[in-house]
C-alpha positions in Angstrom: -17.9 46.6 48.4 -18.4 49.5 46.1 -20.2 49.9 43.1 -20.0 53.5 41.4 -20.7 55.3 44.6 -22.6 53.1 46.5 -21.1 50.9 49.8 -22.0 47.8 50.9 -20.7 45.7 53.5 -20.9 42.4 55.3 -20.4 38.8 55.0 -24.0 38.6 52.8 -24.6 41.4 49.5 -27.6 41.7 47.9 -27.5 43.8 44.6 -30.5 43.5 43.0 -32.5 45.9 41.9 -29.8 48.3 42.3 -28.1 49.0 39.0 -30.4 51.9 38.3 -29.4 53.5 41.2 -25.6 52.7 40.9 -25.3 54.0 37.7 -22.7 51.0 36.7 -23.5 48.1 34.2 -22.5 44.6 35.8 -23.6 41.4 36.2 -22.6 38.4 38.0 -19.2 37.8 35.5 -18.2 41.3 36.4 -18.9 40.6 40.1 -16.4 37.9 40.1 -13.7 39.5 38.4 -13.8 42.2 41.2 -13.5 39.3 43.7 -10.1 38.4 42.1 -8.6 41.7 41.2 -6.8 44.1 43.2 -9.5 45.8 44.5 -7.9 48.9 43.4 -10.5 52.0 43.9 -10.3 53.3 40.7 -12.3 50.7 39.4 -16.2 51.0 39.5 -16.3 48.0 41.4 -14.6 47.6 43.9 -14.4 44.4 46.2 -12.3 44.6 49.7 -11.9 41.2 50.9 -9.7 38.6 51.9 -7.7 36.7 48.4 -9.6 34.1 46.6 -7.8 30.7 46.9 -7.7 28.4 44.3 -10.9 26.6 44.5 -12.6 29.8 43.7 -11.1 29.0 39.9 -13.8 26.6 39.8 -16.9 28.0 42.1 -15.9 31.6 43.0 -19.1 32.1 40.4 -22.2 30.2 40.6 -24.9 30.4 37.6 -26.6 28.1 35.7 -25.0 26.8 32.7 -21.5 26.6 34.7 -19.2 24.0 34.0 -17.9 22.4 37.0 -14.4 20.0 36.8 -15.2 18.5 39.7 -12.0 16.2 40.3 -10.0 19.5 40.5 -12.6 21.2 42.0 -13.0 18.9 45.1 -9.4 18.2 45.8 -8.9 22.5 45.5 -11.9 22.5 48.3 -9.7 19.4 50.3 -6.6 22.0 50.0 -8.8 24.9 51.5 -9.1 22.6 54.8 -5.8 22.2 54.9 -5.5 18.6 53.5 -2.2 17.5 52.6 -1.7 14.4 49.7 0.6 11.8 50.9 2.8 12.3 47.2 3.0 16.1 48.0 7.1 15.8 49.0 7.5 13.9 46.2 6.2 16.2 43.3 7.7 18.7 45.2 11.1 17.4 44.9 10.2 16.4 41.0 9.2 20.0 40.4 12.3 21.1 41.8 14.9 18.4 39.7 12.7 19.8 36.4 13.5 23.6 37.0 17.4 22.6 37.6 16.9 20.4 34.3 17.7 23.3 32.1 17.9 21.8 28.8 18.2 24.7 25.7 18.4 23.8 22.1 22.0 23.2 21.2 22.4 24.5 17.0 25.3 22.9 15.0 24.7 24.3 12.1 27.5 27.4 12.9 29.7 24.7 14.4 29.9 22.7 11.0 29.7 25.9 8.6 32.7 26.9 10.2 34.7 23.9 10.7 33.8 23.4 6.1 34.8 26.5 5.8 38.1 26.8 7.6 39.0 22.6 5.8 37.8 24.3 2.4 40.0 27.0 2.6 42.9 25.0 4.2 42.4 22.5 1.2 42.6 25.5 -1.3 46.3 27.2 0.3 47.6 23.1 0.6 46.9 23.6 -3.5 48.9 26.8 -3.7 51.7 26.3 -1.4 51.9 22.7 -3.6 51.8 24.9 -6.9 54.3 27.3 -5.8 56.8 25.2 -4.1 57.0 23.2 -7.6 57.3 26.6 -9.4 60.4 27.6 -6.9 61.7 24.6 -7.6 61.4 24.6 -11.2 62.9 28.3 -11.1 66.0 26.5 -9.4 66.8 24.3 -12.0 66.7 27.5 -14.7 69.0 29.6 -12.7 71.3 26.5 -12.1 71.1 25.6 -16.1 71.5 29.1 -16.7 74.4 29.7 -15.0 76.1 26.7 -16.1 75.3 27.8 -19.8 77.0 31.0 -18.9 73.4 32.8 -19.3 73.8 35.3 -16.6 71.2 37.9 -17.5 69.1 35.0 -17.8 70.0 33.3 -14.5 69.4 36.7 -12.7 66.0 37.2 -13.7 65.2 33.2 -13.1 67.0 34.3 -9.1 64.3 37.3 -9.2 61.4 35.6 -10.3 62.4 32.9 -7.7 63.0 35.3 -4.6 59.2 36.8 -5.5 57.6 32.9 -5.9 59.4 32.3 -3.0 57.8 35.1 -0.8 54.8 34.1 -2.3 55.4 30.8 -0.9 56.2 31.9 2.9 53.0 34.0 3.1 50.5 31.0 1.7 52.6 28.7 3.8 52.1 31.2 6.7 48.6 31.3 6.3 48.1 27.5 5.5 49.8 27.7 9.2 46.8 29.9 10.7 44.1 28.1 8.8 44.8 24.8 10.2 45.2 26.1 13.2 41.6 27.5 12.5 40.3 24.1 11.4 41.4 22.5 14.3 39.5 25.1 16.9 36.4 24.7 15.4 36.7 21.2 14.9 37.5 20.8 18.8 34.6 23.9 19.4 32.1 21.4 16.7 33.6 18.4 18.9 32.1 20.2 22.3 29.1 21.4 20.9 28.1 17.6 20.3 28.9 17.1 23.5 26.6 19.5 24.7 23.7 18.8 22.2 24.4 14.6 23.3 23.7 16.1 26.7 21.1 18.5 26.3 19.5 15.6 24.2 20.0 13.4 27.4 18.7 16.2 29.7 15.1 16.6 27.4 14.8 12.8 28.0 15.3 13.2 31.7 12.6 15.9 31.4 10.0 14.3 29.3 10.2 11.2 32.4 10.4 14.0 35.1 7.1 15.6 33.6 5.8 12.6 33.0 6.4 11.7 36.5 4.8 15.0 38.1 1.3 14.5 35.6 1.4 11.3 37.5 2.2 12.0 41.1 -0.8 15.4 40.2 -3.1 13.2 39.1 -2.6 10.9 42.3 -2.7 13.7 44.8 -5.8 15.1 43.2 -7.8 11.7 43.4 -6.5 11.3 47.0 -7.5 14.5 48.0 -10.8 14.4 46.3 -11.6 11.7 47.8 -10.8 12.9 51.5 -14.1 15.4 50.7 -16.0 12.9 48.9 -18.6 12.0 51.7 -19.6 15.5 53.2 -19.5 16.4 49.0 -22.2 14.0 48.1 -23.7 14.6 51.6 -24.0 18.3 50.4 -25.2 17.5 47.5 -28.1 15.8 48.6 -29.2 18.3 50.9 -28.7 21.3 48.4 -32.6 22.5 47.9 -34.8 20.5 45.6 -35.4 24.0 43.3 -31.6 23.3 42.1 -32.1 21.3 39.3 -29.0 21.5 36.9 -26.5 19.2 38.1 -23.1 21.2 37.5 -24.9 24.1 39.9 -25.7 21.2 42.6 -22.2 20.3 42.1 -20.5 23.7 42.5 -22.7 24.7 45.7 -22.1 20.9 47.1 -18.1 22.1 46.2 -18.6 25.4 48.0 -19.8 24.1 51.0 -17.0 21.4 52.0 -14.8 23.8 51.0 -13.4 26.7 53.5 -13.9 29.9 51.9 -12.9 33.4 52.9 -13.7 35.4 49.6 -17.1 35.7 48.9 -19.0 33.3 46.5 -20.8 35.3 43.7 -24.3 33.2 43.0 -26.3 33.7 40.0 -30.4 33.8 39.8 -29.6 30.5 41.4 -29.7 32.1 44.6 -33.5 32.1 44.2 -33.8 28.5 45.2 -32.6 29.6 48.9 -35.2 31.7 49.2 -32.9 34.4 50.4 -29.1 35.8 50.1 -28.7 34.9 53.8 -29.9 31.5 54.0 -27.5 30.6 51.0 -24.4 32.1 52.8 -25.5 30.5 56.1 -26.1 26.7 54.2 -22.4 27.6 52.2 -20.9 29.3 55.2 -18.8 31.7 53.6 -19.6 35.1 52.2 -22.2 35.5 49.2 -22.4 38.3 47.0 -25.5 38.1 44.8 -25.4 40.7 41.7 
């Protein structure tokens, strides 16, 4: 361990008294962060040591005041013997069926705006091609009148006005083509898109039971494996010295003990009620660092 320039080492760390020397502000907070970073030298505290596990989440710092979950904290310290629950496979395989269950929001809302879009415009060129089909029909009729009255100039220009309604009427009929061939793509593509919401919608159910089937089988496994280290915990417990009074610090030391740690323990002015730094590592057997 390093602090500023000064170098400890060891399995048992006694820093007080020496911030003056070290020149670096810290307390036992900033002690435990070290435990869990890097331990990247350009820091002024360093720690070299092996990686906290998880049950250091919940005593990797002891100090009064802590708050201890202890259902977590004993079946972390069960974990850190090696203890296996029986409904580990299980949730295992549940956690794995949730990350396959990808299940992403389907939106409709382009779907639909383009299916009304595509019917109202198809709706709209029915209307003209209707309109000018009964306008080249009724120009028909003039030119035939016309030419039967002998009204020649007149028929021609009803012929000319025909020929350009006519056009008129291939091109809106052309489009009227396109646009319901538009309508019916994203109708099918709207069609689909249900399809996929109905089984995304499906999927989020299957997730909600999954999840709700991994809180259980966590919950499970934690009770079982707390209670594998319940006897040598309350065993612990009772034989924690009589100067600890706060119950969450019995609790965390009790924790620390059954537990098999390889990263040191950072203890507050709790340590005092040992006596000594190296009577608390020997009764935790593990590696104490006390700021």
């Amino acid at each position: 361990m390093r602090v500023g320039e000064e170098r400890w080492s060891g399995r048992v760390i006694d820093l007080r008294g020496v911030r003056e020397r070290c020149g670096v502000e810290f307390d036992a907070t900033r002690v435990a962060e070290a435990v869990r970073s890097d331990h990247a030298e350009s820091e002024a505290i360093a720690i070299d040591c092996s990686d906290p596990g998880p049950v250091h989440e919940h005593v990797g710092l002891i100090r009064s005041g802590m708050d201890v979950q202890l259902r977590a904290a004993l079946a972390a310290a069960a974990r850190s013997r090696g203890r296996i629950a029986p409904q580990a496979d299980e949730l295992a395989a549940v956690r794995e069926r949730l990350d396959a269950l990808d299940a992403p929001e389907i939106d409709l809302r382009d779907a639909r705006r383009r299916v009304a879009d595509a019917s109202d415009e198809e709706a709209a060129l029915r209307e003209r091609v209707a309109t000018l089909q009964g306008r080249v029909q009724a120009l028909r009729d003039v030119s035939g009148k016309a030419s039967e009255h002998g009204g020649t100039v007149e028929a021609e220009r009803a012929v000319e006005t025909k020929r350009a309604v006519e056009s008129e009427l291939t091109e809106a009929t052309r489009r009227l083509s396109e646009v319901e061939t538009e309508r019916i793509a994203a109708e099918q593509a709207l069609a689909r898109a249900r399809e996929r919401a109905a089984a995304n919608r499906e999927r989020r159910r299957e997730r909600l039971r999954l999840q709700d089937r991994a809180d259980n089988l966590r919950r499970a496994a934690r009770e079982h494996l707390a209670g594998t280290v319940r006897e040598p915990f309350e065993d612990a417990r009772e034989e924690a010295p009589a100067e600890v009074t706060e119950a969450s610090v019995g609790e965390a030391l009790a924790v620390a003990r059954v537990a098999e740690l390889d990263a040191p323990v950072v203890l507050g002015r709790d340590v005092e009620a040992f006596g000594s730094v190296d009577v608390a590592a020997r009764w935790l057997d593990a590696p104490v660092i006390c700021p």
